[in-house]
C-alpha positions as CSV (number, residue, x, y, z in Angstrom):
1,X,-9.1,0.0,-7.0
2,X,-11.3,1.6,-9.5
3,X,-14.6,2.4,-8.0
4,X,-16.1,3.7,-12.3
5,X,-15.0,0.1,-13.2
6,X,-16.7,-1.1,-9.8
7,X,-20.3,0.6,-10.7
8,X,-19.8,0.1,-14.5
9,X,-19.8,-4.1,-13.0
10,X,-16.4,-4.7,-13.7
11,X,-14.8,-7.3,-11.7
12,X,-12.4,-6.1,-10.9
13,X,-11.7,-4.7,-7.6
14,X,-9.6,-2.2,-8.0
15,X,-7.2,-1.2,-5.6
16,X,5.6,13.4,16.5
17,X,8.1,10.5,16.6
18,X,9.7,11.5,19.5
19,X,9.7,8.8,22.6
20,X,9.1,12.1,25.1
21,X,5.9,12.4,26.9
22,X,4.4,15.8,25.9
23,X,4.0,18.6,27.9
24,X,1.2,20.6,29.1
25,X,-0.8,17.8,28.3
26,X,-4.6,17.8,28.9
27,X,-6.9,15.7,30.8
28,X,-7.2,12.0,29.9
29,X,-9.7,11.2,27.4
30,X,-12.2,8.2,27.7
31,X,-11.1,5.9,25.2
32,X,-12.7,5.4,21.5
33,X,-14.8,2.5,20.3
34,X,-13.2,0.4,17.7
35,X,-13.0,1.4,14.2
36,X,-15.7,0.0,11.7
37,X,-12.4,-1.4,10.1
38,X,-11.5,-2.8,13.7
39,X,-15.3,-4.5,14.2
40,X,-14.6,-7.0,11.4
41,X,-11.7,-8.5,13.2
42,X,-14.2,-10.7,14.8
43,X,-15.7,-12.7,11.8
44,X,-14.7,-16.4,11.6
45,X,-12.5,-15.6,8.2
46,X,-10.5,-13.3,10.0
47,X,-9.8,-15.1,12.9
48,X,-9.4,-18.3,10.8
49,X,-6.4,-16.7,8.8
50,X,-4.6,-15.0,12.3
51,X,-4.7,-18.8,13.4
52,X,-3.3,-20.1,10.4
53,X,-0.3,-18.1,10.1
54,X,0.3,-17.6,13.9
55,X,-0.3,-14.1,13.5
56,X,-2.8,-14.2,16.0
57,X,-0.4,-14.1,18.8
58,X,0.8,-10.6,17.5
59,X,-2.1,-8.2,19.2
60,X,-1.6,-10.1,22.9
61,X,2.0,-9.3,22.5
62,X,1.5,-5.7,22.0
63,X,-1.5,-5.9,24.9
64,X,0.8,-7.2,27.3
65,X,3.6,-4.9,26.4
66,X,1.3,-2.0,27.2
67,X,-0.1,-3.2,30.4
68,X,2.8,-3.2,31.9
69,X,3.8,0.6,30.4
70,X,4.3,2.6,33.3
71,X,4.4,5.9,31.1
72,X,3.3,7.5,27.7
73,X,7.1,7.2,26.8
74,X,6.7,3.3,27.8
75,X,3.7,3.3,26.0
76,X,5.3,4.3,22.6
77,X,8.4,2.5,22.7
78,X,6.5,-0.3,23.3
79,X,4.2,0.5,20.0
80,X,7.1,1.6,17.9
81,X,9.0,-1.8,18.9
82,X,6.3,-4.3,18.3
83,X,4.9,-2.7,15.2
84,X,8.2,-2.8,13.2
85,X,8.5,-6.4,14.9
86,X,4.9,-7.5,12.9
87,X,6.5,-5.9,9.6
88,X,9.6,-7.8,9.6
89,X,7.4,-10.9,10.5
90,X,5.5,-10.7,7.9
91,X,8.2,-9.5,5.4
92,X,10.2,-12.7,7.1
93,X,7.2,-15.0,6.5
94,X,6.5,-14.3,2.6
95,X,10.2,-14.6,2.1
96,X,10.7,-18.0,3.3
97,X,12.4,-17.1,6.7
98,X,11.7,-18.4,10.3
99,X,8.5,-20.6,11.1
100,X,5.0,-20.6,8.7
101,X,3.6,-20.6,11.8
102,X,1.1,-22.7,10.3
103,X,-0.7,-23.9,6.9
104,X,-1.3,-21.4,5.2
105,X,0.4,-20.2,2.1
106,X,3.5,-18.0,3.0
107,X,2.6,-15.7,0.1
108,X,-0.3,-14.4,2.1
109,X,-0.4,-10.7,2.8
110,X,-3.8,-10.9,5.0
111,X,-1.9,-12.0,8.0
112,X,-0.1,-8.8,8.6
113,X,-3.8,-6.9,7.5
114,X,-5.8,-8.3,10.4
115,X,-2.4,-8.5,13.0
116,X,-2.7,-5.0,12.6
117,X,-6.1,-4.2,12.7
118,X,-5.6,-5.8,16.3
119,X,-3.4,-4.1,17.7
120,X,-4.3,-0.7,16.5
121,X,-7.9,-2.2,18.3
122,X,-5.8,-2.3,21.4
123,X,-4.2,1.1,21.2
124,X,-7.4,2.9,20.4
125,X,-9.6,1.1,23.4
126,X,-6.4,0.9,26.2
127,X,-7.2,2.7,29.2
128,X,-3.9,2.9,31.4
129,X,-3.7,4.1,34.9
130,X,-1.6,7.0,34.4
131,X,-4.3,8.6,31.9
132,X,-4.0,9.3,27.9
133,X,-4.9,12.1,26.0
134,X,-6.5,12.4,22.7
135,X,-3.6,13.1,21.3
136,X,-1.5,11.0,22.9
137,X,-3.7,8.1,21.9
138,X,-3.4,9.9,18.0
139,X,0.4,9.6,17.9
140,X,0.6,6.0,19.4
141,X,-1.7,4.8,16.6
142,X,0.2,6.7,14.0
143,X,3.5,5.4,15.2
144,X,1.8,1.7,15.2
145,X,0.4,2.2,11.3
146,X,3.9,4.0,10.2
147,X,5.8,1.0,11.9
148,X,4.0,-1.6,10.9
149,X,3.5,-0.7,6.9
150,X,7.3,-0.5,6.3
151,X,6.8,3.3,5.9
152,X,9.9,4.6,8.6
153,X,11.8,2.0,7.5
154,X,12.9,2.7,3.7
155,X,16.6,2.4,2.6
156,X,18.3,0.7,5.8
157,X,21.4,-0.3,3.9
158,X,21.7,-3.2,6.7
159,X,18.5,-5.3,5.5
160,X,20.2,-5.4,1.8
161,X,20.5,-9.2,1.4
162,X,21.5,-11.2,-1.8
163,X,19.4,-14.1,-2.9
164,X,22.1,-16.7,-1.0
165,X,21.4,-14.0,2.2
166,X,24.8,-12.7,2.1
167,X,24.9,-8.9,2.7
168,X,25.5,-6.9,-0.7
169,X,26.7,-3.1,0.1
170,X,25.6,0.3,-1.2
171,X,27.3,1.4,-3.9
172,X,27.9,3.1,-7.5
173,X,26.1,0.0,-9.5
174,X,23.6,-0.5,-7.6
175,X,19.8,0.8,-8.6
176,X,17.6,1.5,-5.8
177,X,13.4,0.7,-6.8
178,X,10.7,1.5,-4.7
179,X,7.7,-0.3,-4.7
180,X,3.9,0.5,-2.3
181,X,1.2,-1.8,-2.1
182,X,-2.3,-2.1,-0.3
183,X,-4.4,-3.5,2.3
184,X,-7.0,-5.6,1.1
185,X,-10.5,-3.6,0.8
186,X,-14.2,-4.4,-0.4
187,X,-13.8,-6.4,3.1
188,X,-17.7,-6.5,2.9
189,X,-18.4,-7.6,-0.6
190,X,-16.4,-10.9,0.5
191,X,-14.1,-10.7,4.1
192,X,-11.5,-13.2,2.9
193,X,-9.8,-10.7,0.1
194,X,-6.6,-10.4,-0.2
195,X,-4.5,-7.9,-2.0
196,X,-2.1,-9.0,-4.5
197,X,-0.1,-5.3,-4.2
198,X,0.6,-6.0,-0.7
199,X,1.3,-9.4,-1.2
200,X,4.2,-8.1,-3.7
201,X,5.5,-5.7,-1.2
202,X,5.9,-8.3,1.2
203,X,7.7,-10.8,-0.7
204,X,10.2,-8.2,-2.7
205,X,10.9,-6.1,0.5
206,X,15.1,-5.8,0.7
207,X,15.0,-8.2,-2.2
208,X,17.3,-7.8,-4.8
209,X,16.7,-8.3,-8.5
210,X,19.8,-9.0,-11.3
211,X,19.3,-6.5,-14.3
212,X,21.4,-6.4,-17.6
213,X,22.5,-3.9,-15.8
214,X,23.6,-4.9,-12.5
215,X,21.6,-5.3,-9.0
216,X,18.4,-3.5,-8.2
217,X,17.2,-3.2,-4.8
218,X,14.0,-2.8,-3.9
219,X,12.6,-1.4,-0.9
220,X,8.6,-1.1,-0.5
221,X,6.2,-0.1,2.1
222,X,1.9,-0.6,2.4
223,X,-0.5,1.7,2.3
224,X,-4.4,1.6,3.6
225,X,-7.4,2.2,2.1
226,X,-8.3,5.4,3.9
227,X,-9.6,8.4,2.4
228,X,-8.4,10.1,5.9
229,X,-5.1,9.0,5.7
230,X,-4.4,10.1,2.3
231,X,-6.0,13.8,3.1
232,X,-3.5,13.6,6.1
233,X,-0.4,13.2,4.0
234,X,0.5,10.1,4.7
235,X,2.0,9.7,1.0
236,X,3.9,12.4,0.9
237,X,5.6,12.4,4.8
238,X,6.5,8.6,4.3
239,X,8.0,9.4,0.4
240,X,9.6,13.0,0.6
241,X,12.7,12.0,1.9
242,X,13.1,9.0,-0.4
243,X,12.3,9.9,-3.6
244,X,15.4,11.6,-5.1
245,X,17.9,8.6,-3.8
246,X,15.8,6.2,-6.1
247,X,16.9,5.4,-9.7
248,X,12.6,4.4,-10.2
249,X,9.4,4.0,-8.2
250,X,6.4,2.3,-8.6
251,X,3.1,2.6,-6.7
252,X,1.1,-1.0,-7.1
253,X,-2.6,-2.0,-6.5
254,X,-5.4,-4.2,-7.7
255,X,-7.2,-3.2,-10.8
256,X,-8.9,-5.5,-13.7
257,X,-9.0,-8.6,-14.2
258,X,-7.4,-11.3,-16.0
259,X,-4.5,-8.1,-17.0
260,X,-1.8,-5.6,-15.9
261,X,-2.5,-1.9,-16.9
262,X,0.5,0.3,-17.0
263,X,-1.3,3.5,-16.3
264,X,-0.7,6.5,-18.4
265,X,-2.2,9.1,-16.8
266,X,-3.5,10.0,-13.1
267,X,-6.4,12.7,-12.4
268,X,-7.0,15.0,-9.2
269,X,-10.4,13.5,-8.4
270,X,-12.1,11.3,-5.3
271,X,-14.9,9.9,-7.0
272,X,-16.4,8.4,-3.5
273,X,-16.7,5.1,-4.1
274,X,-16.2,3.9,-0.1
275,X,-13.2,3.0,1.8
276,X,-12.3,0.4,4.7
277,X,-14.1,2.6,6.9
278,X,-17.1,2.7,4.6
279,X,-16.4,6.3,4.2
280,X,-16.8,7.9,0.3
281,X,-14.7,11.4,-0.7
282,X,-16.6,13.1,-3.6
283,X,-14.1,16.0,-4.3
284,X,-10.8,16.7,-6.0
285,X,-7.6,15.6,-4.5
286,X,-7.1,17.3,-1.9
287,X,-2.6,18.2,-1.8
288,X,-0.4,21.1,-0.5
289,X,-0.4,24.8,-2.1
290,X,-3.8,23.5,-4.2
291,X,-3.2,26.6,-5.8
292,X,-0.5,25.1,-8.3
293,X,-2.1,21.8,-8.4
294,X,-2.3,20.1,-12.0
295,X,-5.3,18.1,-12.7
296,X,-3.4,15.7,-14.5
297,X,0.1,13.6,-14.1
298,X,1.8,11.2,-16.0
299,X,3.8,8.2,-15.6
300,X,7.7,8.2,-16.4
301,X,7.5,4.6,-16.2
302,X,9.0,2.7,-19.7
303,X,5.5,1.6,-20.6
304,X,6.7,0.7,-24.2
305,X,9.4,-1.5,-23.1
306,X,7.1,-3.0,-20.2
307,X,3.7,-3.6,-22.3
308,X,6.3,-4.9,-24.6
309,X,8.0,-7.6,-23.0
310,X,7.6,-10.9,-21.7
311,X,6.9,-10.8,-18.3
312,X,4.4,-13.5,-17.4
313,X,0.8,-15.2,-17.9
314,X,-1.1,-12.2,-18.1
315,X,-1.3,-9.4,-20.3
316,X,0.1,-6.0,-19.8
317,X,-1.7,-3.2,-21.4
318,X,-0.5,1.1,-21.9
319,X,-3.4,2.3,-20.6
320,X,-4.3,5.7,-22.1
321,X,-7.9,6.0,-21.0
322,X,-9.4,9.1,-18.8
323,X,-12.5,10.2,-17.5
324,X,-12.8,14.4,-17.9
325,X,-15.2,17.6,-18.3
326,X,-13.5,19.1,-21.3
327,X,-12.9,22.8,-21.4
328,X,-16.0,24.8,-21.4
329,X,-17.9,21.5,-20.9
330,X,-20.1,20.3,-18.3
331,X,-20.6,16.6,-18.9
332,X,-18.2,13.5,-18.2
333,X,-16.2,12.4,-21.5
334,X,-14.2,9.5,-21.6
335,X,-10.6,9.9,-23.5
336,X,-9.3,6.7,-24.9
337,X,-6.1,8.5,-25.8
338,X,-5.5,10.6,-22.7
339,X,-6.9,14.3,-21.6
340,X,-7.5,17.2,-23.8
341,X,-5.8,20.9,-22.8
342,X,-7.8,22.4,-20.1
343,X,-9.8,19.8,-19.1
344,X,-10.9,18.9,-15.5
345,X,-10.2,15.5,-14.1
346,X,-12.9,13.0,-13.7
347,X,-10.8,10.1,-13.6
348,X,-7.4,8.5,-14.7
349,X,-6.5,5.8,-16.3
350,X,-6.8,4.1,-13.0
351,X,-10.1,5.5,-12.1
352,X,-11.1,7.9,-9.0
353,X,-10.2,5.3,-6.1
354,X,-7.3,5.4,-3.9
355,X,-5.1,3.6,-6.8
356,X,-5.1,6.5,-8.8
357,X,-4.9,8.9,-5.9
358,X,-1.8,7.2,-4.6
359,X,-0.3,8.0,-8.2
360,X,-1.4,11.3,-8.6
361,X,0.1,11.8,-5.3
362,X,2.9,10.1,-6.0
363,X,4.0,11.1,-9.6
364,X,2.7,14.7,-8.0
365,X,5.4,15.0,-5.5
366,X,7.9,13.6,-7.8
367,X,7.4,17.1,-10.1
368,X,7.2,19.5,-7.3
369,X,11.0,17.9,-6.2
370,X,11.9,18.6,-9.9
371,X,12.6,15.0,-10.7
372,X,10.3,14.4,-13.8
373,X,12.8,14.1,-16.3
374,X,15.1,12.1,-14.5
375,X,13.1,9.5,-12.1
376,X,11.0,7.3,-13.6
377,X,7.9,6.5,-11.8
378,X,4.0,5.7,-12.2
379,X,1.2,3.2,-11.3
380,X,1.0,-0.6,-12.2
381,X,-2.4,-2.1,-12.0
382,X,-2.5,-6.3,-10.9
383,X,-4.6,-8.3,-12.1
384,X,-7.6,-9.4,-10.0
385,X,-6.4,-11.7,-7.0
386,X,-9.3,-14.9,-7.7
387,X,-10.1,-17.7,-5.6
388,X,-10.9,-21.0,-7.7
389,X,-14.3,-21.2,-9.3
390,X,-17.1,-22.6,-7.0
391,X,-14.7,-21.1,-3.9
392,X,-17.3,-18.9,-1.7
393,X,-16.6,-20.1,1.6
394,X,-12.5,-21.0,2.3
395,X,-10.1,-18.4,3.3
396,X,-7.7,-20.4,0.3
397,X,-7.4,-22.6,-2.4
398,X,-4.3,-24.1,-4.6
399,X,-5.7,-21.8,-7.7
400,X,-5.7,-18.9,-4.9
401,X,-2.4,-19.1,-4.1
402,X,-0.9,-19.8,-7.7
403,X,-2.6,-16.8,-8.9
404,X,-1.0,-14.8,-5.9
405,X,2.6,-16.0,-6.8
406,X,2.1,-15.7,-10.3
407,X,1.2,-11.6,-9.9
408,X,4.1,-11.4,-7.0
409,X,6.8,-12.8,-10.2
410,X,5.3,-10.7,-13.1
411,X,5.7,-7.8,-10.7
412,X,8.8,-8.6,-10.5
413,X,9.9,-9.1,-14.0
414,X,7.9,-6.1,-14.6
415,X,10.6,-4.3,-12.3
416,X,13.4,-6.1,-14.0
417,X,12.6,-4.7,-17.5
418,X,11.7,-1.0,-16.0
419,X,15.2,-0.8,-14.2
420,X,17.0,-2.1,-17.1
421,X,14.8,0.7,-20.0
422,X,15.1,3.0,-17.5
């Protein structure tokens, strides 16, 4: 999610909860047209991988369930129900549990993508008989996008299962890891992408992983590729409240290929390069009290230990490379070895896209709660998710899938040998 390596030609890719009806509220609105996200859902490769995963059932659900709402209140319980029902599906499906509900790959994070993407089509075009306002519209979708990303539903010690499926409790020994992926994006450049960093959070969700150490748990949620959503806060409201009971955190997405990049450092800067929305932010990050706001962060990750160690097929690289206007400058320099004092940020090691805005953010908030020195945390970049050679046309292929797996384990043994440095 690197939109300099994108124009450079690199390959790579990279990557109000209350159930009370409000008061005083105004007249009923007329209801939006869907999204430009939303208008893809129609193409054959999305509609192909709904019905091959039985996925596609998951917007009628939620259409049915709201025609027969009788209320707002109805209206949101219904949302907030079947939303964290599609997460657990899909967290369910890529771990091997319940149906496949059809052929293809259970490793597959697109399925909960375009599930999504029809109900929130749903929510945003519903017109019920009882009227709803623009803001009751507003929360329904955020309550839909919160429940079905994982994002409300971090650290429920009940979902803690070993790899046998028996429950393992909370306790002293055991390390807590938190892990966010994304949607897949660049859905015009070719419709059938995937994204391995969601694919990872799916299939490690409530897992647990045996360190030298003892047990780690990890917990993860999914993000979108959203310039609004990030401006919004979305980051920080779904990670505030989590971050100081974790022992380590990582933020995932797609980035070069052929190799992992541990990235160093993260810069406050949108360089525009156009989200799912085909909307570009040209601007610096934009965060709370901007006033105290570094340009830079860095990762407290072990990236000796993990660039280091064997974790897999591909190569993992300490990335050290930024993009910046030194001090007194006016021109873009590019810093193999990391920024100089003063300077402004142009981009981080993992660019100016929403990959190295989710780390700044991340790494950001993890300072401002005074946890620096003590929680390690930072960005891993995936390789490149690629379908077999000669492949333009199928929404899979075996070299498709092996690739996805292969960046799902080295994710995880990258985890393995952070928790156990750490």
């Amino acid at each position: 999610m690197n939109s300099i390596r994108v124009r450079l030609g690199v390959l790579g890719l990279a990557l109000l909860t209350g159930f009370t009806t409000p008061t005083a509220a105004s007249a009923a609105q007329a209801a939006p047209s869907p999204t430009v996200e939303e208008q893809r859902l129609g193409r054959a490769a999305p509609q192909e991988i709904l019905r091959r995963s039985g996925f596609d059932t998951a917007a009628p659900r939620l259409a049915r369930a709201l025609e027969g709402a009788r209320s707002y209140g109805e209206a949101r319980r219904a949302v907030s129900r079947e939303g964290a029902r599609l997460w657990q599906r899909a967290v369910d499906r890529a771990q091997g549990r319940g149906p496949a509900g059809g052929d293809l790959s259970r490793d597959d994070d697109r399925p909960l993508y375009w599930a999504r993407l029809g109900m929130t089509r749903d929510v945003r075009t519903w017109e019920p008989e009882f009227g709803l306002t623009d803001g009751q519209r507003a929360a329904l979708l955020d309550e839909l996008e919160r429940t079905s990303r994982g994002q409300d539903a971090i650290l429920p010690h009940s979902r803690l299962r070993s790899s046998g499926g028996t429950p393992i409790p909370h306790g002293k020994g055991l390390k807590r890891i938190l892990l966010t992926g994304f949607d897949p994006f660049t859905l015009d450049r070719d419709i059938r992408i995937s994204n391995p960093s969601g694919a990872t959070a799916l299939a490690l969700d409530g897992t647990v992983i045996e360190t030298a150490d003892g047990p780690a748990r990890v917990e993860t949620a999914v993000f979108p590729v959203r310039w609004q959503n990030f401006t919004d806060g979305t980051v920080e409201r779904t990670l505030r409240p989590h971050l100081p009971k974790f022992d380590l955190f990582t933020t995932v997405s797609q980035g070069r290929v052929g190799r992992f990049d541990i990235e160093r450092t993260n810069g406050a800067w949108r360089g525009g390069f156009g989200d799912n929305e085909n909307i570009g932010r040209t601007e610096t990050v934009p965060v709370s009290d901007p006033a105290s706001q570094p340009q830079w962060t860095t990762t407290t990750l072990p990236y000796a230990a993990i660039t280091a160690a064997q974790t897999g097929r591909f190569p993992v690289y300490d990335n050290t490379s930024v993009t910046e206007i030194p001090a007194g400058g006016t021109e873009s320099v590019v810093r193999p070895d990391g920024p100089t004092p003063g300077s402004t940020a142009r981009a981080g090691g993992g660019g100016d896209y929403l990959s190295n805005e989710i780390a700044y953010r991340a790494t950001l908030l993890r300072d401002r709660l005074g946890l620096h020195g003590t929680l390690p945390g930072g960005h891993v970049h995936t390789p490149v998710l690629q379908f077999a050679a000669g492949n333009t046309t199928e929404v899979t292929d075996p070299e498709f899938v092996r690739n996805r797996l292969d960046i799902i384990a080295q994710v995880r043994a990258i985890l393995k040998v952070a928790a156990e440095t750490s």
